[in-house]
C-alpha positions as CSV (number, residue, x, y, z in Angstrom):
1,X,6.6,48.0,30.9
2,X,7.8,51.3,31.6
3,X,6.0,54.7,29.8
4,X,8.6,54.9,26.7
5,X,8.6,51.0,25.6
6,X,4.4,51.4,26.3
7,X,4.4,54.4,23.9
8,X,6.8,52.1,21.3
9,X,5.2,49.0,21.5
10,X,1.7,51.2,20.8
11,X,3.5,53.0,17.5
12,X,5.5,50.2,16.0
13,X,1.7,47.9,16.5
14,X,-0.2,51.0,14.5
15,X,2.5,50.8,12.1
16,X,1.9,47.0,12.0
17,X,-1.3,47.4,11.2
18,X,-1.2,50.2,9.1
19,X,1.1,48.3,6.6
20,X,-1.8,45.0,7.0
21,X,-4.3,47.2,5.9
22,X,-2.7,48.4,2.9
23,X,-1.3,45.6,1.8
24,X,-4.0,43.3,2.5
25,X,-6.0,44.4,-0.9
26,X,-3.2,44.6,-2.8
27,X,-2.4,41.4,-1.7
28,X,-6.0,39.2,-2.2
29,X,-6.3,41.5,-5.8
30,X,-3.0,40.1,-7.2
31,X,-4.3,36.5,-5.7
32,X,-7.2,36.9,-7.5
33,X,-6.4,38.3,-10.6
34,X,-3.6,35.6,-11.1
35,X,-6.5,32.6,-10.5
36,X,-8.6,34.7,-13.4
37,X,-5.9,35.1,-15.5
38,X,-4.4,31.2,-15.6
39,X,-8.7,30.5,-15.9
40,X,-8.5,32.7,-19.2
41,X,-5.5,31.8,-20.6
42,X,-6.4,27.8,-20.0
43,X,-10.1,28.6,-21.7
44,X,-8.3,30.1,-24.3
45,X,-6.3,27.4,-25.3
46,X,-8.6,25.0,-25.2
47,X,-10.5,27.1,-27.4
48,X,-7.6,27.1,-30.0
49,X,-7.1,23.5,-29.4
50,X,-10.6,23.1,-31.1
51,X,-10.1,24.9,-33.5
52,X,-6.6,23.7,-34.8
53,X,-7.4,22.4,-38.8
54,X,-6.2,18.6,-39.5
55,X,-6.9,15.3,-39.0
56,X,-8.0,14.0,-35.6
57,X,-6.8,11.7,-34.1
58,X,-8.5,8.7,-32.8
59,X,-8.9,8.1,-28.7
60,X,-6.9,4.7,-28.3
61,X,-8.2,3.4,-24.9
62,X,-6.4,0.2,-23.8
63,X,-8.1,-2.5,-22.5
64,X,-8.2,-3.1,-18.9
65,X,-6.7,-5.8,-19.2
66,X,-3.1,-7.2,-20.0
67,X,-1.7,-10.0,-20.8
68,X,1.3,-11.3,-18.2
69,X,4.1,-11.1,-19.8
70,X,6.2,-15.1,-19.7
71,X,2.9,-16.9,-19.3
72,X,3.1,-17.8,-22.8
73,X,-0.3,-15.6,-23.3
74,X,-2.4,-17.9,-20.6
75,X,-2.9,-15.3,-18.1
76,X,-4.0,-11.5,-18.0
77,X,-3.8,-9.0,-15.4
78,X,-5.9,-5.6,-13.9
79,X,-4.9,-3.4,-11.5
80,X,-7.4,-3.5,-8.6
81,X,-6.2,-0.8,-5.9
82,X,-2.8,0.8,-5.7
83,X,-2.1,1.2,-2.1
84,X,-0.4,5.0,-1.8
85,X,3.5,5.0,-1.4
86,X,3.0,1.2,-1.3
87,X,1.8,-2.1,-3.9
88,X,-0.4,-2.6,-6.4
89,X,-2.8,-5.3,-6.6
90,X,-4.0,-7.2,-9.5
91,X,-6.8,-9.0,-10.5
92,X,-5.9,-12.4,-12.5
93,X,-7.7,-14.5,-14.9
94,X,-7.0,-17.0,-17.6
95,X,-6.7,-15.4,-21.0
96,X,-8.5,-18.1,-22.6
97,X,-11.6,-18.0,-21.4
98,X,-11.9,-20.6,-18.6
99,X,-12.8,-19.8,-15.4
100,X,-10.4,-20.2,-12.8
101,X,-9.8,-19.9,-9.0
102,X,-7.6,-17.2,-9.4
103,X,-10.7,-14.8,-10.4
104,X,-11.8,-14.9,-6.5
105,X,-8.6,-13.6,-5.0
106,X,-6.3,-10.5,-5.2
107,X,-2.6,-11.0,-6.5
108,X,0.6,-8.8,-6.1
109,X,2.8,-8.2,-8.7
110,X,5.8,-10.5,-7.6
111,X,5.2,-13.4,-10.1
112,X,8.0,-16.4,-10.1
113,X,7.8,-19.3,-12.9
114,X,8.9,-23.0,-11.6
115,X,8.5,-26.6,-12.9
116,X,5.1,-27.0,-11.0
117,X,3.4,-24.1,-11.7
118,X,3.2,-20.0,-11.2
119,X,4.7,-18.5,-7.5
120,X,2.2,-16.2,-6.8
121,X,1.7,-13.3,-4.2
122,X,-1.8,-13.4,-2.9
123,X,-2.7,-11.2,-1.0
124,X,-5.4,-11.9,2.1
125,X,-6.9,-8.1,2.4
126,X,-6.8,-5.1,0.4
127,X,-7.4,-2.8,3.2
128,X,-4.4,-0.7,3.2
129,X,-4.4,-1.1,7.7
130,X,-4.4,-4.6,7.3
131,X,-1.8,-4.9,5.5
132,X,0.7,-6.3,4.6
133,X,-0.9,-9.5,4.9
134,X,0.2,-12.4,2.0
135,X,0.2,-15.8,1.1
136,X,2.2,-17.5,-1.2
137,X,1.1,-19.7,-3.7
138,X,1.5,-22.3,-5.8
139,X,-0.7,-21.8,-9.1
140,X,-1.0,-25.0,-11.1
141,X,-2.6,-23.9,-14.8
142,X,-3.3,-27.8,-15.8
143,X,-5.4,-28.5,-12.8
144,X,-6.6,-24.8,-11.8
145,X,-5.5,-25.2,-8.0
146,X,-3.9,-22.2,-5.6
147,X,-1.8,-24.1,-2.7
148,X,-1.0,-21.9,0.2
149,X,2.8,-22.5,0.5
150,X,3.4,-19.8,3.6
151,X,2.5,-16.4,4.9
152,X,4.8,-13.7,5.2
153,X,3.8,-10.5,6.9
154,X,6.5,-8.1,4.5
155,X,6.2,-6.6,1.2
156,X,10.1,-7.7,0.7
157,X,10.2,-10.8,0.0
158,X,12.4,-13.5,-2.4
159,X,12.8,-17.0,-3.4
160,X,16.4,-17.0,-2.3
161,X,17.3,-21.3,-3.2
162,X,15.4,-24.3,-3.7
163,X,16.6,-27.6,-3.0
164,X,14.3,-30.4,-5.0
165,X,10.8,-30.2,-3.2
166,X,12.3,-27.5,-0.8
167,X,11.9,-23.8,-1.4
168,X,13.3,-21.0,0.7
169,X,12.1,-17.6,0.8
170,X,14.1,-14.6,2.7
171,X,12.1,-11.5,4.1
172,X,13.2,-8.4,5.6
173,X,10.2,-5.7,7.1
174,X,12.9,-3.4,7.5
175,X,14.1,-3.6,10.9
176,X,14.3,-7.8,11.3
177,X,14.5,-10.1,8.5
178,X,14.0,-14.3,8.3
179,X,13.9,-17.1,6.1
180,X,10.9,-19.6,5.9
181,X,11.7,-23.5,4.3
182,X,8.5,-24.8,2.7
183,X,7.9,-28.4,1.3
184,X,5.9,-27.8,-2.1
């Protein structure tokens, strides 16, 4: 650097500076006195809240649990873990009472009704790195049984045709898609 863009570069970084240091407070106080004022304004209307004359009204909590709907009211649902940006996972159980199989594993919430029973989604982890990871499954309410029809490594997934005691599912990950026959 020659003498003249030395002696600029030196003025225009006190002027830099200059303005930081001034500003700076000015700055952090308007910061700070927006915080206190959304904090007072908040406490004040919750105060009012309280204080607002009529009836209350009661807290209706719902339970937990829901009943699927088109099971004809013999299953119930709870969400377990909702994966971020992803699934949800559901716990099952019979609505009636009765202990079933399904109360040991973790279902998604793709749910398809045939002759023989309930196509379920089950899935094998609920770690959000393993997945996805899931079985599907035959659910037969008369005799309480889960049959492992095929895994499929794909949150997309359909029954696309069946074909008497043939069912074919379609799956696309996003960048290659298949088909898997099973025999139920």
């Amino acid at each position: 650097m020659n003498k003249f863009q030395l002696i600029f570069h030196h003025i225009f970084r006190f002027i830099w500076n200059a303005i930081f240091i001034i500003s700076y407070p000015v700055l952090a106080t308007f910061g700070m006195l927006f915080v206190g004022m959304t904090y007072v304004f908040s406490a004040l209307s919750r105060f009012f809240t309280q204080l607002k004359p009529g009836e209350r009204k009661p807290i209706v909590q719902k339970s937990d649990w829901e009943e699927l709907p088109n099971t004809n009211g013999l299953l119930e649902a709870k969400v377990f873990k909702q994966i971020m940006f992803g699934p949800t996972c559901y716990q099952i159980r019979r609505k009636d009472g009765v202990p079933s199989v399904l109360e040991d594993f973790y279902f998604g919430g793709k749910i398809k009704f045939l002759e023989e029973g309930l196509l379920l989604e089950k899935w094998n982890a609920t770690d959000s790195k393993d997945l996805p990871d899931f079985d599907i499954c035959l659910y037969d309410s008369d005799s309480d049984k889960i049959t492992s029809l095929t895994t499929i490594k794909c949150f997309d997934w359909h029954l696309s045709e069946r074909q008497g005691n043939n069912l074919m599912f379609k799956w696309f990950d996003g960048i290659q898609g298949g088909e898997v026959k099973v025999a139920i």
